[in-house]
Each structure stands twice: as C-alpha cells, then as structure tokens.
C-alpha positions as CSV (number, residue, x, y, z in Angstrom):
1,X,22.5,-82.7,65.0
2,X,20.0,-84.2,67.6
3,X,21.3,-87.5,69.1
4,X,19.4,-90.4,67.9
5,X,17.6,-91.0,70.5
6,X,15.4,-88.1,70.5
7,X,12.4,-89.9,69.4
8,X,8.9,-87.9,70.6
9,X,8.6,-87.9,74.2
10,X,5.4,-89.3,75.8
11,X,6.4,-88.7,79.3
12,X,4.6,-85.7,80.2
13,X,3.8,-86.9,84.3
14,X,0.9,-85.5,86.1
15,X,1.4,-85.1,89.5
16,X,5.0,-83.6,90.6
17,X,5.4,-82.0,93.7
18,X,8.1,-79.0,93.5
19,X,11.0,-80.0,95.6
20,X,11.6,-78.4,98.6
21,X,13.9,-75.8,97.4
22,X,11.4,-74.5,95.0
23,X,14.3,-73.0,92.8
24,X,15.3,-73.5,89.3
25,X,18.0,-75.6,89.8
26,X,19.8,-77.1,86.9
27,X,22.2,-80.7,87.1
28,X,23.0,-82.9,84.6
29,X,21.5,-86.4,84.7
30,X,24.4,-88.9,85.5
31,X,22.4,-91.9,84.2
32,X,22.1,-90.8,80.4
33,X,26.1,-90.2,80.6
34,X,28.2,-89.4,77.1
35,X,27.1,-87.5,74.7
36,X,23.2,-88.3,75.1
37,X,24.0,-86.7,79.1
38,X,20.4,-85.5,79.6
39,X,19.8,-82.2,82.5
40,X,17.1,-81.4,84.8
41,X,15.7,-77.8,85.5
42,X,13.2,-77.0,87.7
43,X,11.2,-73.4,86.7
44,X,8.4,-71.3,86.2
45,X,6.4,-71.7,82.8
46,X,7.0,-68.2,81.1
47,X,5.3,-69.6,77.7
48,X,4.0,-72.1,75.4
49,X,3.6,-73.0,72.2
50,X,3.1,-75.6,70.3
51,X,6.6,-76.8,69.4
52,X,8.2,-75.2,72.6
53,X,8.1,-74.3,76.5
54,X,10.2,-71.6,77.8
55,X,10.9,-71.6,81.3
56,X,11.8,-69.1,83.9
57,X,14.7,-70.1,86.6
58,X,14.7,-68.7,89.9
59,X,18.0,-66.8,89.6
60,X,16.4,-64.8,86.4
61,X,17.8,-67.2,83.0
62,X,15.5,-68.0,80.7
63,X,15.6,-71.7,78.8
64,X,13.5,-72.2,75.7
65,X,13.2,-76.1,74.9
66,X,12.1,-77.8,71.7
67,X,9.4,-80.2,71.9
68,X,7.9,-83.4,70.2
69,X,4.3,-82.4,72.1
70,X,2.3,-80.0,72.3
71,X,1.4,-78.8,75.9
72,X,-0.4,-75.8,75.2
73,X,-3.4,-76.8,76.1
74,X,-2.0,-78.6,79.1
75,X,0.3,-76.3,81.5
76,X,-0.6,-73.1,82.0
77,X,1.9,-70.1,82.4
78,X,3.3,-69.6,86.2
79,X,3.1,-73.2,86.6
80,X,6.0,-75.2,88.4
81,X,7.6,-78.0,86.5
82,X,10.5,-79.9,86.4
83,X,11.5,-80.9,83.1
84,X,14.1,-83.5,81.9
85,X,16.2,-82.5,78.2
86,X,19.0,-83.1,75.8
87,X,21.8,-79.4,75.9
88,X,22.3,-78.7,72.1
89,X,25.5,-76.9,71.0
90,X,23.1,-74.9,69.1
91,X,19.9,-74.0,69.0
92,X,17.7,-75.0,71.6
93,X,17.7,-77.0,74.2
94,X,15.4,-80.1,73.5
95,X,12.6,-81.7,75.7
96,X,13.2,-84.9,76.8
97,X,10.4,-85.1,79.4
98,X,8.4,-82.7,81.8
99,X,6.7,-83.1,84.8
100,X,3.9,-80.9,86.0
101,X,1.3,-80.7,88.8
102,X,-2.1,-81.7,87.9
103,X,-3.4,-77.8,89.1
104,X,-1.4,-76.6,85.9
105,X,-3.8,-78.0,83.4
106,X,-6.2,-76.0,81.9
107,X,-10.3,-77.1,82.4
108,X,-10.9,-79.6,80.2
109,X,-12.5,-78.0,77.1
110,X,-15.6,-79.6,76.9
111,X,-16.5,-78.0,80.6
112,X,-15.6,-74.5,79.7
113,X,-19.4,-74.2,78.2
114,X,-20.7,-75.2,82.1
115,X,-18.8,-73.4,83.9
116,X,-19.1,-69.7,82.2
117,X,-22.4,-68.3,81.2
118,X,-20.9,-64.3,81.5
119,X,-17.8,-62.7,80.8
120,X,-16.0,-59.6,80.6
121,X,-13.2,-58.6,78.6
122,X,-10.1,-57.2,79.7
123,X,-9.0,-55.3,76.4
124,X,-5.6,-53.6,76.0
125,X,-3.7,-52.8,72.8
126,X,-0.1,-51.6,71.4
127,X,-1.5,-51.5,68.0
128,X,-3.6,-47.7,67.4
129,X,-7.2,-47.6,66.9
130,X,-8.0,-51.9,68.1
131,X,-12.1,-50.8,69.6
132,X,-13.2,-52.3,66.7
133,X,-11.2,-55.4,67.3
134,X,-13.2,-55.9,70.8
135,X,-16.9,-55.0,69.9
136,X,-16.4,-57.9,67.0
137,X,-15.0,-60.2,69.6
138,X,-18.1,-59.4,72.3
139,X,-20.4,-59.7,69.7
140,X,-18.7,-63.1,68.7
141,X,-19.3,-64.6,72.1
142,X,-22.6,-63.3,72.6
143,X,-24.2,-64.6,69.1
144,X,-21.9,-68.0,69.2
145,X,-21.5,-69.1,72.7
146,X,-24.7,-67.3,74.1
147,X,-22.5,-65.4,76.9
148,X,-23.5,-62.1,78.2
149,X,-21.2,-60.2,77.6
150,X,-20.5,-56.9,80.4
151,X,-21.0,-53.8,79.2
152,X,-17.1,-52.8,78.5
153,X,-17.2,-49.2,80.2
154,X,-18.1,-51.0,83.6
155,X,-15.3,-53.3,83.4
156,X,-13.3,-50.7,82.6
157,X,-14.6,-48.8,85.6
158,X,-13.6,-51.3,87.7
159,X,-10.1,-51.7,86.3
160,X,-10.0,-47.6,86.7
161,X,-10.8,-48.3,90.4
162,X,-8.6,-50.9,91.2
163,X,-5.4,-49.2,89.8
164,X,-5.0,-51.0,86.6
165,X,-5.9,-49.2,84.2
166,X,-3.0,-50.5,82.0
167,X,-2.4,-54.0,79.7
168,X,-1.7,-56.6,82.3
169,X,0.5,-58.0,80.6
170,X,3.3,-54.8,80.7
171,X,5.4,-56.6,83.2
172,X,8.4,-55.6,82.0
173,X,11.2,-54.9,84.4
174,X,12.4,-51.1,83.1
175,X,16.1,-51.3,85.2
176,X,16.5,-54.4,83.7
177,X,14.4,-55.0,80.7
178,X,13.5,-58.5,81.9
179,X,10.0,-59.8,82.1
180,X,9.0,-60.2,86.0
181,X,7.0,-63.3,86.1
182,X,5.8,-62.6,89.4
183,X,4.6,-59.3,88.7
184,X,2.6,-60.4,85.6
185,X,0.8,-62.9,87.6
186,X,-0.1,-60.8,90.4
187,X,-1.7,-58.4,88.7
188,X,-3.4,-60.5,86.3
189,X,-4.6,-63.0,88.6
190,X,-5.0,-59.9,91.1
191,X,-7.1,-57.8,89.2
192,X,-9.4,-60.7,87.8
193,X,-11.6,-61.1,90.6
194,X,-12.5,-57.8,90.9
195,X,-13.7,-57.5,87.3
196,X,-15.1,-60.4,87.6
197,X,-17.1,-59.3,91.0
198,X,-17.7,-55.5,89.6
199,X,-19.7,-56.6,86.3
200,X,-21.1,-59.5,87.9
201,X,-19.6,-62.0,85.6
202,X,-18.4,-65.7,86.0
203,X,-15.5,-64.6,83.8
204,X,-12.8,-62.9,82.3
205,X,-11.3,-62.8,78.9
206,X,-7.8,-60.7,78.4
207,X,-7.3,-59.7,75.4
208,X,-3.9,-58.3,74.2
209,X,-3.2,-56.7,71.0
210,X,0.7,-56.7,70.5
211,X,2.6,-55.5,67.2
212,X,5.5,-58.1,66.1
213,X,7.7,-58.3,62.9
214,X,6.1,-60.8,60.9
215,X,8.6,-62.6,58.5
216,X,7.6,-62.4,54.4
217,X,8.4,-65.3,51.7
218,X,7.7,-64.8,48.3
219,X,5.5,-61.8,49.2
220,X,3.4,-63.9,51.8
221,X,3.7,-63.2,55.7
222,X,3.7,-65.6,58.1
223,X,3.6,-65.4,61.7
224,X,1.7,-66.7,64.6
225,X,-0.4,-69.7,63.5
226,X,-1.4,-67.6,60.3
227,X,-0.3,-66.8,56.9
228,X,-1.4,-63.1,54.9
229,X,-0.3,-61.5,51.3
230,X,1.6,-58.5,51.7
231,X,0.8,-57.9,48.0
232,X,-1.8,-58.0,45.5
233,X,-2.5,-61.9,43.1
234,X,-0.4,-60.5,39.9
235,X,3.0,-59.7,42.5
236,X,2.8,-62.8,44.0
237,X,2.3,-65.1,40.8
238,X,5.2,-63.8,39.8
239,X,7.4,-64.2,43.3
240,X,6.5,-67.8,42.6
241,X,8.6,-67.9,39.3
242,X,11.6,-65.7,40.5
243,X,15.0,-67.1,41.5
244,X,14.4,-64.5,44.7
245,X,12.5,-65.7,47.1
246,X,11.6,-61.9,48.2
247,X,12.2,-62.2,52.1
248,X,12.1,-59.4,55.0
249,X,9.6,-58.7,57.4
250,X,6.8,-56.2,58.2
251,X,5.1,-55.3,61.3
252,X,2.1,-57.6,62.2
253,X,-0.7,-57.5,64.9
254,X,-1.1,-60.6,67.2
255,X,-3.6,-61.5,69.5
256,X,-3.0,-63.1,72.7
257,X,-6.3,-64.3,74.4
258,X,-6.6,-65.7,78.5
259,X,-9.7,-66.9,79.8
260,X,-9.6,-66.3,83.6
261,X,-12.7,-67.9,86.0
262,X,-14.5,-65.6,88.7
263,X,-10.6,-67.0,91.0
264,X,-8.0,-65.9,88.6
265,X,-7.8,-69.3,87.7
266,X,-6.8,-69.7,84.0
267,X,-9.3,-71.9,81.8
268,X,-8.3,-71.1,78.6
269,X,-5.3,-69.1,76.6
270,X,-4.6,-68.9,72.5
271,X,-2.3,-66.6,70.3
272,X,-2.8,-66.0,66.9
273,X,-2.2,-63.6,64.6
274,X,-4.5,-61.1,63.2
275,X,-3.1,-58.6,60.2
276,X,-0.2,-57.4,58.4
277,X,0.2,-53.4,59.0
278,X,2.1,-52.8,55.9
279,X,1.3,-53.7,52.6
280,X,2.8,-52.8,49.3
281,X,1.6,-50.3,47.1
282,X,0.1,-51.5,44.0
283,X,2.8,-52.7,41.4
284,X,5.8,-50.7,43.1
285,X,8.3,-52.1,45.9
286,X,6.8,-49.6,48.1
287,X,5.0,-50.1,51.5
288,X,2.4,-48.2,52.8
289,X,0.7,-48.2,56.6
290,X,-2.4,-50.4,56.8
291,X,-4.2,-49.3,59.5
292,X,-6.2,-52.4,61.9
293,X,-9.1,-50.3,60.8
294,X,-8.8,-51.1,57.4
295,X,-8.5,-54.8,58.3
296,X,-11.7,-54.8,60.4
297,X,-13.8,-53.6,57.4
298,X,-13.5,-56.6,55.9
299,X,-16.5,-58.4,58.3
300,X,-15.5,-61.8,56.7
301,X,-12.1,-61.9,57.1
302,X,-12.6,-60.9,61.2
303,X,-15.4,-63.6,61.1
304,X,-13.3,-66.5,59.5
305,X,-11.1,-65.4,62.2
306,X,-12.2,-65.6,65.2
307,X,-13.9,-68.6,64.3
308,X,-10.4,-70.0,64.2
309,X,-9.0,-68.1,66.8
310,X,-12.2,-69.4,69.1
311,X,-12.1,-73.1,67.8
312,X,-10.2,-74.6,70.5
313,X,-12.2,-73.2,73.6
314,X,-15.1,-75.9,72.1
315,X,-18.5,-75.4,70.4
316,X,-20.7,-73.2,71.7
317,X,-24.6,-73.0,71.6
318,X,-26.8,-72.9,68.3
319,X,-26.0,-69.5,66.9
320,X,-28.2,-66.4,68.1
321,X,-28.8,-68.2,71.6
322,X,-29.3,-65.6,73.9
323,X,-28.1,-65.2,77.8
324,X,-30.0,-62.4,80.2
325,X,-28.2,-59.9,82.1
C-alpha cells in the first residue's frame, strides 16, 4: 500500500545540473526517515509514458517509477535527471519528485509549425509488409501540415550511404541482451543530420513499427493508448454477459514516432498503437493472421488514426496547403 503521503507531485524542477560524478548513484534520503524514507537516483531517461519514467543507472540497472505527472511531453529520452521517490515492496518504485535540465524539454508545441517546413522519414518495421503504413503517413503531413515531404528512396540512399541501413532503434546489446542507451543515441542522433542534409530537409521523423502482445478483455484488446475488437459485434455482446471475462493476448503492432530537427535534437516523440494481427475467425475460438495490409485497406480507420496519433505535435495548416520542393 502507498504511504499516505503520496499525494501528486508538483515538483518537477527545471534547471538541475548533473553532479559531478555524473553516475547513477542511489542513497536514501535521511530527512524523510521511517517508513516514508524517500531515495535519490541519478540516471539516464530510457522512457516515458504517461504514468511512468524508467531510468537507466550508470552501472547498467534499470528503475521504472510510477508517477502522479505526466512528463512525456517534457523530458526527452537520454536526458540526465535526478529524481527523488518512495521504494515499494512491490511493484514499482513511486515518483516523489524529478529534477531535469531545461535542454531535456521538448520545443514547445506551438513552435514545431515554425521551425519545420520539410521532413523526411526514417521508416523501419518488425511487422511484414508496413510501406503502406509510411506512404499514408507522408501523405498525412503533406495534405495536413503542408510539409514537403523527401522523396523516401533518397533518404533511404543516404541512410544506405552512411551505414545505417537498419531500425535505429535495434540497440540491443546481443552478449547481454540489455538495451545500450548510448548506442541508441548515437546512431540516432548520428545519423539524423545526414538525412536531414542529404534530402535537404529541416527534419526528421523516425518511424518504428514494433510487434508487442497486446492484452484481450472480453474480446477487446487493449494496448498502447488504444483499444481494438479481436472479434466480430455478436461475440462480443455476448463476452459482456458471460461470467468469463475471456482474457489472453494477441500480437499487436505499435508505432513509436521521433521528430528529430536538422541537429539530432528531439522536438517531438509519441507511441501508440496501430492494429491487432490476430483476429478470430467468425463464430469459432479460432485465430487467424491479419496481415497490416489488411488494416491499411480500411482508409478511415488509418485516417482517424493518425489524426490521433498526430494530435499532440499541434494543428497544422488549412488542409491541402501546399509546400515546394
């Protein structure tokens, strides 16, 4: 049970300079004392999300904390903080306060229109068969935010070039099986320029399409900020009136989006999820493959969603504004 005084934290303190050592160390906070004893980490940001951080320690332990805020749109990943929270004996560790520099935040939303005018996208995908995925996202921009939008074969040329012709994000250590921080930001941040020099463009976008397990209630998947039938109306009218509740997972696609300037600096990130690739098969218990493909063919389903997925990088021009090469 969280101690009482857990009440949401409001102490999120632009500003901090790392301490010398620039590790991840980890002491507990003699002032809270008892069994409210608070700790203190210092760390890498590894993620975000809305009701967590997890952070990265210099001696390769990972700590995922609960919080009352949501800093998504405020630190960005490979940013040092210093953050101040309660140990649970189970669970995870929750988030009493967190101190960041002010060159972690993200540009304000409102400025991402001013500052970006054309972009190129970074595509990579674990899910089979995601092109179509991309050309509905460039068109997106283009028609909604009036971006031109780099022809994809010359940024892809350019990644060719440069030696990374792979996802960015496959940063995973194979001795260990670890995620290397440091390696995921070098190449991204490494590789951006270049793209963003090659196709003349004033930025990136990185788009990564990864396959998770999405868990299922009552025949209805939820994962990632979204929520999708794994069965047709009739099946899950009736999951509503069963003592069951008709749980398990099935593999999902996610999205995970960066905006990156002309620098490698990162303006923008989100992560939702796309579409369940396994439904069941009419009335039976079985499930089938659904390929992305057959997601995609539904052009107001992708629409609605990257509409929603887009929402939080700000309004964009009046629809059909157009931006010359």
């Amino acid at each position: 049970m969280l101690p009482p005084v857990l009440a949401p934290c409001h102490a999120a303190r632009v500003g901090f300079e790392p301490s010398p050592t620039n590790g991840a160390q980890e002491a507990p906070n003699s002032k809270a004392g008892g069994k409210h004893e608070t700790r203190e980490v210092s760390g890498l940001v590894l993620g975000v999300e809305a009701n967590r951080i997890t952070l990265q320690a210099k001696d390769g332990r990972t700590l995922t904390l609960t919080t009352f805020e949501d800093y998504s749109d405020r630190v960005t990943i490979g940013a040092e903080v210093r953050a101040t929270y309660y140990p649970q004996d189970s669970g995870d560790s929750v988030l009493k306060s967190l101190d960041f520099p002010a060159a972690s935040s993200f540009v304000p939303v409102g400025n991402i229109q001013s500052h970006v005018h054309r972009v190129a996208l970074m595509p990579s995908s674990q899910v089979p068969d995601a092109d179509g995925l991309f050309e509905s996202m460039r068109e997106y921009l283009h028609t909604n935010f009036g971006w031109y939008v780099a022809p994809q074969y010359l940024a892809d040329e350019v990644r060719k070039g440069a030696g990374h012709g792979g996802s960015t994000l496959d940063a995973m250590d194979p001795a260990s099986g670890k995620f290397d921080l440091s390696k995921y930001l070098g190449e991204s941040q490494g590789i951006v320029p270049q793209v963003a020099s090659g196709t003349r463009s004033d930025a990136v976008l990185e788009v990564n399409v990864s396959q998770v397990e999405a868990p299922v209630n009552r025949m209805v998947a939820s994962w990632d900020g979204v929520e999708e039938p794994v069965s047709g109306a009739a099946a899950r009218t009736l999951a509503k009136f069963t003592l069951f509740s008709h749980k398990g997972e099935v593999p999902a696609a996610t999205v995970e989006l960066k905006l990156w300037d002309a620098t490698g600096k990162l303006l923008w990130r989100n992560r939702r999820g796309l579409a369940v690739l396994e439904v069941l098969e009419g009335k039976s218990n079985h499930l089938r493959q659904r390929p992305l493909p057959e997601f995609l063919m539904n052009t107001q389903a992708v629409q609605a969603w990257m509409a929603a997925t887009f929402k939080s990088m700000g309004a964009g021009p009046t629809p059909g504004a157009q931006a010359g090469p």
